[in-house]
N, C-alpha and C positions, 0 to 999 in steps of 0.2 A: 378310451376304448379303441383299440385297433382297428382299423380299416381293410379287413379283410378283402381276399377275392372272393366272389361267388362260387358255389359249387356249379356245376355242370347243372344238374334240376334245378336249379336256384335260379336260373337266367329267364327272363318271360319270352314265350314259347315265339310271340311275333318279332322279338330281335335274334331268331334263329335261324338255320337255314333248313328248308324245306325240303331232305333228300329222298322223302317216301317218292317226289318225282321220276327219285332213278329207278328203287325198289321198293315197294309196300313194306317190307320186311324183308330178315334175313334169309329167310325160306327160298323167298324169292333171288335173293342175291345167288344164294346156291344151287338153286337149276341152274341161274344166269351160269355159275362157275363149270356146272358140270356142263353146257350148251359149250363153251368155250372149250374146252377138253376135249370135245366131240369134234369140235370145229378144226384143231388143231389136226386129229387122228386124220380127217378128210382131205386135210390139206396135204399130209405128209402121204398118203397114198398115190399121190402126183410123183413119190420121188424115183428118178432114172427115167421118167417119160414124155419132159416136156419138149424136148429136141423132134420126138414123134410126129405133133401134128398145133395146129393152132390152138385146136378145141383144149386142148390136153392144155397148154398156157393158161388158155381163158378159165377152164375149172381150176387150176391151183388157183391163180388171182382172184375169182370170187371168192375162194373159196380162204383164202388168205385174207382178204379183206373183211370179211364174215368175222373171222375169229377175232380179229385185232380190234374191229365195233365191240364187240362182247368186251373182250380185254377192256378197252374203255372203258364201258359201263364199270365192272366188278373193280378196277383197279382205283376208277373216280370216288364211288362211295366208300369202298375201304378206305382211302388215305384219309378223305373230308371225316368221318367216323374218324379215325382215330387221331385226327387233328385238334378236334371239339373239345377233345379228352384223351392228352397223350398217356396217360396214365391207366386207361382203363384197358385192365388185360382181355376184352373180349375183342377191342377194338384192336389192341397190337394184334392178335392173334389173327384175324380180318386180313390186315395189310401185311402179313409175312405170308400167310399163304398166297393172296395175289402175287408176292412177288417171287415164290416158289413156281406159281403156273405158269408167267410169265419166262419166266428162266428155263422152265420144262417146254414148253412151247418154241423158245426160241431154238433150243437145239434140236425140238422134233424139223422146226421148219430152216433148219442151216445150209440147206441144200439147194434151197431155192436159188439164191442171190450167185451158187457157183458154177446151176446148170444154167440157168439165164448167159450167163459170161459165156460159156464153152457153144453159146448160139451163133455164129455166124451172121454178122450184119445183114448180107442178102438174104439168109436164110429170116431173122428176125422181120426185118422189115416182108418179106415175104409173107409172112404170118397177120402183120398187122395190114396186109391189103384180103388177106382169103376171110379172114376173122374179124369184118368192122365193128364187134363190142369188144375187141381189145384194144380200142381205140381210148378207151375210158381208163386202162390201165397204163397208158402211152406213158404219161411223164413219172411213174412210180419205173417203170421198165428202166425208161432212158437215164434216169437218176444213179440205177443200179448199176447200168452199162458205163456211164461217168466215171463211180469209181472203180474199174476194171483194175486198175495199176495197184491198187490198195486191196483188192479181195484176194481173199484164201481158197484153198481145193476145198470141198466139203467137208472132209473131215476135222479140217485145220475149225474151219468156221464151228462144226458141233462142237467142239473143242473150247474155243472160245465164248458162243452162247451158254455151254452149261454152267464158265466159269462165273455166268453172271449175275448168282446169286450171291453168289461170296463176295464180287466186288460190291454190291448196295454196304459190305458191313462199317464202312468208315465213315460213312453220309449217316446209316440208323444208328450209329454208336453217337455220334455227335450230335443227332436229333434228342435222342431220348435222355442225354448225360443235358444236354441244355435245357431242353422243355418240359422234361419228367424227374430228372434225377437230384437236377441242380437248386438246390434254397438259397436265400439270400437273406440277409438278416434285416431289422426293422430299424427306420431312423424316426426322429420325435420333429414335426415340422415346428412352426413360431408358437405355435397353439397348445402344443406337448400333447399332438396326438401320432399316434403311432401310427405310420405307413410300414407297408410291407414292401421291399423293395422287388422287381421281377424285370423281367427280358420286356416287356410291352407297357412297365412303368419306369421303366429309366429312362427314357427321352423324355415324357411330359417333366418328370421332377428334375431333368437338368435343366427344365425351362424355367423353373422357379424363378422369381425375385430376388427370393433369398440365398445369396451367394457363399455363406455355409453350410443351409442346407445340399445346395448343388455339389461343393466339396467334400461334403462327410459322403454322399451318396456317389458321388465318383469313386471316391477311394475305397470305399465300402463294395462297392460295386465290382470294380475291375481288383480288387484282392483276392474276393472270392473267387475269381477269373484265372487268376494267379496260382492258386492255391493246388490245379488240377492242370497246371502249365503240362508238364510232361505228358497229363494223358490227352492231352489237346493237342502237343506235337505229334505224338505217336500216332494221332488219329490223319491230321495232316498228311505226314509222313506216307500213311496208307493211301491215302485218297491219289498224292501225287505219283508214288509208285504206279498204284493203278491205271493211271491215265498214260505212265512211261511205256508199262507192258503191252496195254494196246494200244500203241501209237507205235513200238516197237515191232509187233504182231502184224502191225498195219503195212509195214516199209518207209513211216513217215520219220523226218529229219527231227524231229519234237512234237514234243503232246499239244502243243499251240498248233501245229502247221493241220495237224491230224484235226485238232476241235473246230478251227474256223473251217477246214475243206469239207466237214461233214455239213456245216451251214454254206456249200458254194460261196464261199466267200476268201479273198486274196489278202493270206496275210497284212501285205502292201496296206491297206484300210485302216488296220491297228497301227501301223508303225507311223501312219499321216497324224494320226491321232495323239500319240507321243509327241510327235516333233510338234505338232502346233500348240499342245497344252505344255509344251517346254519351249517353246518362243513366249507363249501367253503367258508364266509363271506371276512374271511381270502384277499383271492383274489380280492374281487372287493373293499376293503378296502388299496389293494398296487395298483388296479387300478387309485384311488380316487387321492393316494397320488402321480402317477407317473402322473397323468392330472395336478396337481397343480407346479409339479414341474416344466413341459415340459414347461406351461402357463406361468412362469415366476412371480407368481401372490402371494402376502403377505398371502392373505387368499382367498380360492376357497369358489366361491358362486354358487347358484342353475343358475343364468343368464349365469355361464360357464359352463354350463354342453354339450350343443348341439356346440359350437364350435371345430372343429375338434385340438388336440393337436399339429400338425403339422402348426405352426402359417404362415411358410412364403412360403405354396404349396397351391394353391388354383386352382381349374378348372371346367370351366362352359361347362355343357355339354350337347349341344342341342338334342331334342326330333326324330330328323333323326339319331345323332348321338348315340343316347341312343337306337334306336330299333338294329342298325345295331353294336353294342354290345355284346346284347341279342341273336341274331343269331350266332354269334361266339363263345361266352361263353356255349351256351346249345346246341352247336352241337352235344358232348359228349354222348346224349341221342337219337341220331339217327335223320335217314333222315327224317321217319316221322312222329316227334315230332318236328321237324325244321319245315317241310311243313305247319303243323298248326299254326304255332306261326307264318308263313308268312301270311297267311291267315286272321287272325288277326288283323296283321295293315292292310293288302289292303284289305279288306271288312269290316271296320269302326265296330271291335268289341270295340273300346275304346273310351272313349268320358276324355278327355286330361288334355287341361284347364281350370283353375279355374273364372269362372264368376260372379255375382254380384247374392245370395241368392243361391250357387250349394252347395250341402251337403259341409264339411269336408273332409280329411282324402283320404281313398281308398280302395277301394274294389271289389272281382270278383259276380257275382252272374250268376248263370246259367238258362235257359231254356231251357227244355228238350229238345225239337223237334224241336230248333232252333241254336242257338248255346250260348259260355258263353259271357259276357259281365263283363267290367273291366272303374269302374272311377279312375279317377286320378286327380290330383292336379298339373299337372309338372311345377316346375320353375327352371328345367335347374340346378341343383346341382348332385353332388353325390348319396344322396341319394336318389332321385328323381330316378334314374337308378334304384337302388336297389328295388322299389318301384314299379318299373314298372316290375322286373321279376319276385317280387314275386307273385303280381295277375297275372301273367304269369302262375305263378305254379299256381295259385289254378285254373284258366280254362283250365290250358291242364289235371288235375286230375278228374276237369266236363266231359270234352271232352271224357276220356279215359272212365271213369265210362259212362255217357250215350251211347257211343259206342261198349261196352259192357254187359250192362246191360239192364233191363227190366225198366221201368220210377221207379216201387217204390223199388227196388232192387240197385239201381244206389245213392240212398240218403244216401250218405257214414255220420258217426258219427261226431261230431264235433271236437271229439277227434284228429281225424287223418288229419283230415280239412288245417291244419296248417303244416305238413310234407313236402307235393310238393312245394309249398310257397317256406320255408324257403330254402332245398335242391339247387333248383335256386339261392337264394341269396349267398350259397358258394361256387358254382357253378362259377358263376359269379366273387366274388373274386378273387377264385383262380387260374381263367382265366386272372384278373387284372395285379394281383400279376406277373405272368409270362411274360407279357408285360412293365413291371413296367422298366421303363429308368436310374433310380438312385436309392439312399439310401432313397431321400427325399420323392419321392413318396409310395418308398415301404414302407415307415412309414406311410405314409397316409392313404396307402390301410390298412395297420394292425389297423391303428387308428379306420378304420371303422369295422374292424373285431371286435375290443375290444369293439366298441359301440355296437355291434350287440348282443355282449354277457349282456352288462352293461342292455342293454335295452330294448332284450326279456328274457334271464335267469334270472336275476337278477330283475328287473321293474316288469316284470309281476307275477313271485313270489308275491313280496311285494305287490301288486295290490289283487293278491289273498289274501293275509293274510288281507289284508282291506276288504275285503269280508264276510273270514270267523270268523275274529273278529267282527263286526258290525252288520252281520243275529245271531253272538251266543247272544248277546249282547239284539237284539230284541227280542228273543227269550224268555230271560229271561226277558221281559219284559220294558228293559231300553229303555227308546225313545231318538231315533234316531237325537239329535238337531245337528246345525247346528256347534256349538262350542264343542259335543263331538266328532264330525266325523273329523273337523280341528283337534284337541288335538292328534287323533289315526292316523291321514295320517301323522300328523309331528312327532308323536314319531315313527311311521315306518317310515318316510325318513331321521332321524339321523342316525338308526338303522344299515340302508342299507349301506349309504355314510361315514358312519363314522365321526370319529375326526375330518379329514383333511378337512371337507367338511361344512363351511355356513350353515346350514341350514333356510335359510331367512325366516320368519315368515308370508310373503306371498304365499309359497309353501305348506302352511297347506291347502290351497284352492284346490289345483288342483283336489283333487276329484272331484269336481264342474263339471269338464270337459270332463270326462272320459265316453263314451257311454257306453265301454265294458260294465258298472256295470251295465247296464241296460241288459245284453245279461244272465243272471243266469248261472254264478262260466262259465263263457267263458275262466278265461285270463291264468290259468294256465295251460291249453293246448299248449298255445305259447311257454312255457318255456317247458315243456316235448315233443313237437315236434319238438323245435330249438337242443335239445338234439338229438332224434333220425335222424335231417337232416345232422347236423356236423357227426355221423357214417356213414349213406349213402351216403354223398356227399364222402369225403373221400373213401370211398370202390368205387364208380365208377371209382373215379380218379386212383384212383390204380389196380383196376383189368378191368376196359373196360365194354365190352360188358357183357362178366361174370356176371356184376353186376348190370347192366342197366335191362339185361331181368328180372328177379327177383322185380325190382322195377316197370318196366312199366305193370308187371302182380299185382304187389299192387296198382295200380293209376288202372288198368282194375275193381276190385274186387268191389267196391261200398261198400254196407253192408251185403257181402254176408257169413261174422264171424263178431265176436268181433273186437272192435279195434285191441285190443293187441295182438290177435292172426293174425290178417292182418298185422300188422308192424312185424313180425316174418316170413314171407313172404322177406321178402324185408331185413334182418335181424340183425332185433333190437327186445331184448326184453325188453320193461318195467316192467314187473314183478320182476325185477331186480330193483338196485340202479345205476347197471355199465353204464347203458347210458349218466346219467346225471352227474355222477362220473369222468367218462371219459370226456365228454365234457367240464365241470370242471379244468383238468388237460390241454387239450389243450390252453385254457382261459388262466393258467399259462405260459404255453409257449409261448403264445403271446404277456404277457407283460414281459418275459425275452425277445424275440427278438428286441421288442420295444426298452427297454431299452440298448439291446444292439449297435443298429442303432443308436440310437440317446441322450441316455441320459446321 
């Protein structure tokens, strides 16, 4: 008998997530839509008047910040809705008008960010001495005033905001062709029962034992991948365009230089990143070669990559037993950063299991004046734990930031986005590790250590280098087919794995599957905030409280500096190479301990 997904109604109601918190019902979502609408028309009545008086500022800014609250709310519950169930046309229907109002909104309010610019320094700051509650609006102003060199005349901007509905279409095309559109066929596991293969069941089953089950379902897997190659580039293709024409729009030299400076952040950051995980190669190249060895295996293939090296430790670890974990491991961070993360499970901020058409993957998203919410995929593994404190960390870093900050002062960078995440996850470890019974397991838990480095330092590097080879690529005009973008993922995943490593010639696909590349130059923040979480996780662990406070005051700060000046808080600098240098060198010492344990 087949091992079906669950329907949507089929999933028990306490492993769901509780969004009546944002709105009772749709009723409600739709005042909420039509309140935003209205918010919008008040804001836009500010336009050709703010140069007039402070007041006249201070009204559009609450009055802008009003609207974009609402926007939050209606735009959170449409997505999460139609997440649960990417298939249900009430719920696509949800999330395209959000992103219809949103696009209609943006260009009623395109005006703002160009009369802001046309203010006069003494005159601004003049404003912000006559008017002290636009002091609350101070670093949304000065942010705006920042990119002065990058903004458009008005018109150019409504121009631009109305295109912004048409550019979401390469990101929902790719969503709905992957999470709604896409079937995958069924493999027969040792037992001759039938799995149904899917986007949030191919990593548990490449974990298998059985190393032709993991091979038929590789191949199985990324064919179907294959099969729809073309409309995967063409989608690509759009996304990267898109990011050309407003980074061209913008006056920026590339759609890189445009993505990191909307996050304040210096190229420079990425390119340290590069150079040290291309000094480092070294390492995940003895990594490669100590997985092939551990495996036992003539030649390592890409279907061995996600099975843990520790062949004869394996432990399934239920979703009761996976919270009650995560409360032990992140006590370290105080009573009350424990008391939220209780709150959490017993107030249904999580919605668990994987059902028949629920997005992929995992992720936290926040709302402001409600609380964060966190999907999941859990099937009871290891890493499924690990999965679960990491959107732990990014909503108690919602949590911290909205309870300390203002709604648009609270909108931390994306840069740093990825720090409380991963922090948890070492966290986590190396709370493991301390419980760890034997040799066998402590090799396991290291096992997942070394993956965690293979697969956000490492992975997401080479993710970014597919990135910023393919927009240069466009740039100069080469089009984007479907056989040059397979040709550039597979000569970067030799590159990365080395000699030792197969590189199977249906692993040129996987780009195919990757949302990130649809999020613009997202993925190499994973590797430089997996770098500054291995500092801070280690500094709590060694110094306590000393070092907790200092970080729970950077999880408070939102966007109230630069990245990199916030992670200097907490203390890491990126302006540096030592962070990623360092993390680097611990990476080695984790595959000497390996090897020592076990090889």
């Amino acid at each position: 008998m087949e091992e079906r997904l669950p329907k949507r109604n089929e999933v028990p109601k306490e492993l769901t997530w509780q969004l009546e918190d944002i709105f009772s019902d749709t009723d409600a979502w739709e005042k909420e839509m039509n309140e935003a609408a209205a918010l919008a028309e008040q804001a836009a009545s500010f336009e050709g008047t703010l140069a007039q008086s402070a007041e006249n500022l201070l009204g559009v800014m609450k009055a802008y910040e009003a609207c974009l609250l609402n926007l939050d709310r209606v735009s959170g519950y449409a997505s999460m809705r139609h997440d649960e169930d990417t298939g249900n046309a009430q719920h696509q229907a949800l999330e395209l008008r959000v992103q219809s109002l949103w696009a209609q909104t943006m260009e009623k309010l395109a005006f703002l960010e160009p009369e802001i610019l046309e203010l006069p320094e003494d005159k601004l700051n003049a404003f912000f001495e006559e008017q002290p509650c636009l002091k609350t609006y101070e670093i949304t102003i000065r942010e705006i005033v920042r990119m002065r060199a990058h903004s458009l005349s008005k018109e150019a901007e409504q121009l631009l905001a109305g295109a912004g509905e048409m550019a979401q279409t390469p990101s929902n095309a790719f969503g709905m062709l992957a999470n709604a559109d896409l079937k995958f066929p069924s493999v027969k596991d040792r037992d001759g029962k039938d799995i149904q293969i899917s986007n949030g069941r191919f990593v548990p089953l490449q974990m298998s034992s059985d190393r032709e089950l993991r091979k038929e379902v590789f191949e199985k897997f990324y064919t179907r991948y294959s099969e729809f190659a073309n409309t995967w580039a063409a989608l690509y293709d759009g996304q990267v365009k898109k990011q050309l024409f407003y980074a061209r729009a913008r006056k920026y030299p590339s759609a890189f230089e445009a993505a990191v400076d909307a996050n304040h952040v210096d190229p420079a950051v990425c390119d340290r990143l590069f150079e040290s995980v291309h000094k480092g190669m070294d390492k995940m190249h003895r990594y490669v070669a100590l997985r092939k060895k551990l495996l036992g295996v003539d030649e390592l293939h890409m279907y061995d990559v996600y099975i843990p090296m520790v062949s004869d430790y394996d432990r399934k670890i239920s979703y009761e037993e996976a919270k009650q974990l995560s409360l032990e491991a992140l006590s370290v961070l105080g009573e009350e950063y424990i008391s939220v993360v209780r709150k959490a499970y017993d107030d249904r901020w999580i919605d668990v299991k994987e059902n028949e058409g629920k997005r992929s993957g995992a992720y936290s998203s926040g709302v402001y004046d409600v609380h964060p919410y966190m999907l999941l995929n859990y099937t009871d593994t290891l890493d499924d734990v690990f999965t679960l404190v990491h959107e732990m960390g990014h909503s108690m870093h919602t949590w911290y930031s909205t309870h300390n900050q203002s709604f648009l002062d609270s909108q931390y960078k994306i840069f740093v986005a990825e720090v409380a995440s991963t922090t948890n996850e070492i966290l986590l470890l190396e709370y493991l590790l301390t419980r760890a019974q034997d040799k066998r397991e402590k090799a396991y838990l290291i096992n997942h250590y070394l993956e965690s480095f293979k697969g956000t330092l490492f992975r997401q590097t080479m993710f970014e280098e597919f990135e910023r080879k393919t927009n240069e690529l466009a740039q100069q005009g080469t089009p984007l087919t479907a056989q040059l973008l397979s040709e550039i993922y597979l000569e970067l995943n030799r590159k990365y794995f080395g000699d030792e490593m197969v590189s199977d010639p249906l692993i040129a696909y996987e780009w195919c599957r990757i949302p990130h590349f649809y999020y613009n130059f997202y993925v190499y923040q994973y590797a430089t905030s997996f770098a500054a979480s291995v500092a801070i996780a280690h500094r709590i662990l060694e110094e306590g409280e000393k070092a907790v406070k200092p970080y729970l005051s950077f999880l408070k700060s939102g966007c109230t500096s630069d990245p990199v000046s916030l992670l200097k808080i907490a203390g890491v600098d990126l302006s540096t190479s030592r962070p990623v240098d360092e993390a680097l060198e611990v990476f080695g010492k984790a595959i000497d301990e390996m090897e020592r344990l076990i090889g």
